[in-house]
C-alpha positions as CSV (number, residue, x, y, z in Angstrom):
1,X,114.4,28.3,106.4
2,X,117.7,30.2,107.0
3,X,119.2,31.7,104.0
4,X,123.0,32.2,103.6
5,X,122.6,34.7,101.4
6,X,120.5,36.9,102.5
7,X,119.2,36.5,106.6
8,X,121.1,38.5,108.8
9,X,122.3,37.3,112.0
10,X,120.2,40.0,113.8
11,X,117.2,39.2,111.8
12,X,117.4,35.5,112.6
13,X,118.1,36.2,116.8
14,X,114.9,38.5,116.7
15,X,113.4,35.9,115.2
16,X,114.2,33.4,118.1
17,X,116.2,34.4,120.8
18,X,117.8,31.3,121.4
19,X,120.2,31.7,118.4
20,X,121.9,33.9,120.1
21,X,123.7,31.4,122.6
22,X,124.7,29.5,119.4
23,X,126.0,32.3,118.0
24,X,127.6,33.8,121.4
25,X,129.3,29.8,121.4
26,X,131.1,30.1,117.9
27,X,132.2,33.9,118.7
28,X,129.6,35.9,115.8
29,X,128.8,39.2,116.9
30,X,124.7,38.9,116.4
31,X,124.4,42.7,117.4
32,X,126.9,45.2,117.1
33,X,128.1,43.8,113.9
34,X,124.7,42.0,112.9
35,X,123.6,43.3,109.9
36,X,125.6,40.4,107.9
37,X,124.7,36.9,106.6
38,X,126.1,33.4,108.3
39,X,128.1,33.1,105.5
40,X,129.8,36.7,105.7
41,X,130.3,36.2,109.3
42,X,131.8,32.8,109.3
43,X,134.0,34.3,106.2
44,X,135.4,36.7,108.3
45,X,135.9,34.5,111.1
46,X,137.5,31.7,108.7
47,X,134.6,28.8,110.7
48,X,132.7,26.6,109.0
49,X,129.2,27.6,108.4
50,X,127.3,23.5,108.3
51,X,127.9,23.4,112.4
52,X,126.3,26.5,113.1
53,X,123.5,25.9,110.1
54,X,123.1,22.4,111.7
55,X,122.7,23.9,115.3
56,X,120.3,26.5,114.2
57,X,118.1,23.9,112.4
58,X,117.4,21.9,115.8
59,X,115.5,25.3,116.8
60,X,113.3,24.4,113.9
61,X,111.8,21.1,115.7
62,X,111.6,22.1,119.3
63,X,108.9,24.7,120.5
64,X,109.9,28.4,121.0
65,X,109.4,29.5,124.4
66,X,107.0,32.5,124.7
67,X,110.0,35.1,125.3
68,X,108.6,38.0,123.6
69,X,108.0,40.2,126.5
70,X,111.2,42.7,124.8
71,X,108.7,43.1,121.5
72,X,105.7,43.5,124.0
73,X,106.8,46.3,125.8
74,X,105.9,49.6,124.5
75,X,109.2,51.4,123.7
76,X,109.2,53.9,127.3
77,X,109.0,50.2,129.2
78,X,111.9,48.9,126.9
79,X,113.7,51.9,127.5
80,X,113.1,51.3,131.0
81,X,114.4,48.1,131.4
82,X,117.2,48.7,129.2
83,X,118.5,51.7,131.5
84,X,117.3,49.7,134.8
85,X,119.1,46.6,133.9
86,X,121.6,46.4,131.2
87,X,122.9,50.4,132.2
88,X,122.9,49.7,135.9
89,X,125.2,46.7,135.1
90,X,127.6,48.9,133.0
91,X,128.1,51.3,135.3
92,X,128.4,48.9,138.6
93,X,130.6,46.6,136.6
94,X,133.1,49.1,135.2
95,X,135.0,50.0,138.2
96,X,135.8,46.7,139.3
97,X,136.7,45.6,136.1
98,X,139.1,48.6,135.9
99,X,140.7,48.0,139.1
100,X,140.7,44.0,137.9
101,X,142.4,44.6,134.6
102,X,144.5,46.5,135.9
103,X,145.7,44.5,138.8
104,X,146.5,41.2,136.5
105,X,148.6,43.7,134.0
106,X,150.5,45.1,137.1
107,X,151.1,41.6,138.4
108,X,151.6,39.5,135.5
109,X,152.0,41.5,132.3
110,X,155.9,40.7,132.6
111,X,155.1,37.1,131.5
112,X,151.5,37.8,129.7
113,X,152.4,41.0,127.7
114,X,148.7,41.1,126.2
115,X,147.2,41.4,129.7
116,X,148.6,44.9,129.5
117,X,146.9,45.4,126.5
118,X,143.7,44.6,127.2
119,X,143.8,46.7,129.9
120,X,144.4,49.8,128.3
121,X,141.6,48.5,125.7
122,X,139.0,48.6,129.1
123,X,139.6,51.7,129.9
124,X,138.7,53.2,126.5
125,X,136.0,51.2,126.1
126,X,134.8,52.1,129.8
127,X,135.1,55.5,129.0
128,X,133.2,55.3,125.7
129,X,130.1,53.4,127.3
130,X,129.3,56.2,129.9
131,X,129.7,58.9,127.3
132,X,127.5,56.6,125.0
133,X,124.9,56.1,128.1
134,X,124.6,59.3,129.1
135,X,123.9,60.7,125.7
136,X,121.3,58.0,125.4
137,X,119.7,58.8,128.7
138,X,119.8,62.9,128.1
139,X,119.0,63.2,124.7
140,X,118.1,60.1,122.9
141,X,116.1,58.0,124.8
142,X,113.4,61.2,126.6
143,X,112.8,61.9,122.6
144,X,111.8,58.3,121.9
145,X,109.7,58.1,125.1
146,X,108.0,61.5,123.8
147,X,106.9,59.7,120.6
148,X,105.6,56.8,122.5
149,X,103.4,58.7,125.0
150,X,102.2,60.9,122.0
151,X,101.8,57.9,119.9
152,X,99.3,56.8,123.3
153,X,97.7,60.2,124.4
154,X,98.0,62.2,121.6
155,X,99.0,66.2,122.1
156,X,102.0,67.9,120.1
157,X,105.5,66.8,119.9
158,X,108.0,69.0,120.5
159,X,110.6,69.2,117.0
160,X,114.1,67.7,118.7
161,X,117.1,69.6,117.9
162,X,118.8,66.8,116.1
163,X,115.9,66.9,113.6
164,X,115.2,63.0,113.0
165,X,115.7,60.1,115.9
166,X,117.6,58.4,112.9
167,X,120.5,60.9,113.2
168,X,121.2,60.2,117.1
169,X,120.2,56.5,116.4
170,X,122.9,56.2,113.2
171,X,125.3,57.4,116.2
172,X,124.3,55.4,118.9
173,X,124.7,52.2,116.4
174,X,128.1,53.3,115.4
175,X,129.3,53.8,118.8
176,X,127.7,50.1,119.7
177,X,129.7,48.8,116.7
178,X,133.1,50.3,118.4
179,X,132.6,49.1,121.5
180,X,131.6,45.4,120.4
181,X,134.9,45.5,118.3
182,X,136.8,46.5,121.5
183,X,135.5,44.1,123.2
184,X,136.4,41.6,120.8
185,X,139.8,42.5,120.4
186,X,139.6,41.7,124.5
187,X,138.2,38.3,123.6
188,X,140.9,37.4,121.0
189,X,143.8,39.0,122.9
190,X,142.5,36.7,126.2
191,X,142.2,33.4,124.2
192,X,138.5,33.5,124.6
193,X,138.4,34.1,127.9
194,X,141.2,31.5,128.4
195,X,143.0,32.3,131.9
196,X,146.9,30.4,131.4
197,X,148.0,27.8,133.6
198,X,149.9,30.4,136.1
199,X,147.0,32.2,136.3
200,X,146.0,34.2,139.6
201,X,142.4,33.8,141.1
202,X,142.4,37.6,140.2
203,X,143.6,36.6,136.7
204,X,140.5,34.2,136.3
205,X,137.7,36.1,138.0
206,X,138.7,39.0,136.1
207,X,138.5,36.8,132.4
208,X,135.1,35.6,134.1
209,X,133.6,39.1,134.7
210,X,134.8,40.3,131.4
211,X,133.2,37.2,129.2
212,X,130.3,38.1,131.6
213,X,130.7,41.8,130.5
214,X,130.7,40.9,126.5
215,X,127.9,38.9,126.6
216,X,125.7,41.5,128.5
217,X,126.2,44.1,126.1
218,X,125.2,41.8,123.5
219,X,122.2,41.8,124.9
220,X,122.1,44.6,125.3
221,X,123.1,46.2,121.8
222,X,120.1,43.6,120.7
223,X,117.8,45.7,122.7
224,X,118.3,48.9,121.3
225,X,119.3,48.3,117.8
226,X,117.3,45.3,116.5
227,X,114.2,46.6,118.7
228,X,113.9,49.7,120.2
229,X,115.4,51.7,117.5
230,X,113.6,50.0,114.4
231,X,110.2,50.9,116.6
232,X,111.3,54.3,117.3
233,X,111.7,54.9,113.8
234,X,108.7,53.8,112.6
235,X,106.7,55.6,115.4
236,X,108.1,58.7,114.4
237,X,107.2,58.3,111.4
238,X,103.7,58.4,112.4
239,X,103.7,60.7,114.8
240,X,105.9,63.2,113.5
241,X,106.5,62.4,110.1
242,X,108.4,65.6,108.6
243,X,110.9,64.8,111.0
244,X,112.2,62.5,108.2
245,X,113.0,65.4,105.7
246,X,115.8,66.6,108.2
247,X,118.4,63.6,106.5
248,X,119.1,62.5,103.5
């Protein structure tokens, strides 16, 4: 039973996955802004919160598919698939969708001023992910597949200069916050994706491959913060638990 008061859109995805495409259809950020209740996000979003209650309670009375491999996977394989997949994507994507964005602003921003706009909100946010994935892949993510081998084989971790994976991971989530509001900005600015009637081929590929590009790094996000992170925290914990002292 789904509380509007207190269950958290994150919690209720990682509960069953296949919220998130309800969520993804009515426009609620279920990852980088998940930690808040249906009724907090639909506030903010001025929606209706029966449809999407309604919607979610069909889940209820169909079977879940067994789609749990991401809780599975011990958090080195997660981390893994995460760079293997999701980071891959980022990184391939980003220089089309630069040249893209920038394209439809050249060509049309004349007579669709806000194309211009969300071009110059790409390239931040292009810019931002590869810092953000690079730190990940250098400094965060070889700590958290420490604790997981140690967790397996035993041995002695070494102390991490950051002190506690909840310093690097408070950063990582606050980066992931920034870049899902960018990105949203991009969705509102475009009319949801919405290419006008005038509209290019360019102009509409390019709103595809950005929809495309918002809803990966939902997934994303998901991955890290509502799984990977949560485990990584714990396991440090046990493995190296005056870590913790290191933030207050």
């Amino acid at each position: 039973m789904i509380s509007l008061h207190t269950t958290t859109l994150k919690e209720i995805v990682t509960q069953d996955f296949r919220a998130a495409a309800i969520f993804e259809k009515h426009g609620l950020d279920f990852c980088c802004n998940g930690g808040v209740t249906i009724e907090q996000a639909c506030a903010a979003r001025h929606l209706e919160t029966a449809p999407i209650i309604a919607a979610l309670g069909t889940l209820d009375h169909s079977p879940l598919p067994r789609d749990d491999r991401y809780t599975r996977m011990t958090p080195d394989a997660l981390i893994d698939h995460i760079v293997s997949v999701h980071h891959a994507y980022v990184r391939e994507a980003i220089p089309t969708l630069l040249t893209h964005t920038a394209k439809v602003a050249r060509v049309h921003g004349e007579r669709h001023p806000e194309v211009i706009t969300i071009a110059e909100h790409f390239v931040r946010v292009a810019d931002e992910l590869q810092h953000h994935m690079m730190k990940e892949e250098r400094i965060l993510f070889p700590y958290i597949t420490a604790l997981a081998v140690t967790h397996r084989e035993g041995g002695t971790l070494p102390r991490p200069p950051f002190g506690s994976a909840v310093n690097p991971i408070r950063m990582m989530e606050a980066e992931h916050v920034a870049a899902g509001d960018t990105l949203a900005t991009i969705r509102s600015l475009s009319t949801t994706y919405t290419p006008p009637a005038d509209a290019c081929t360019t102009y509409q590929v390019t709103y595809q491959e950005l929809r495309q590009f918002e809803e990966d790094l939902h997934t994303h996000v998901h991955l890290e913060n509502n799984i990977l992170f949560p485990r990584a925290i714990a396991l440090e914990n046990e493995v190296a638990p005056t870590n913790q002292t290191s933030h207050a």
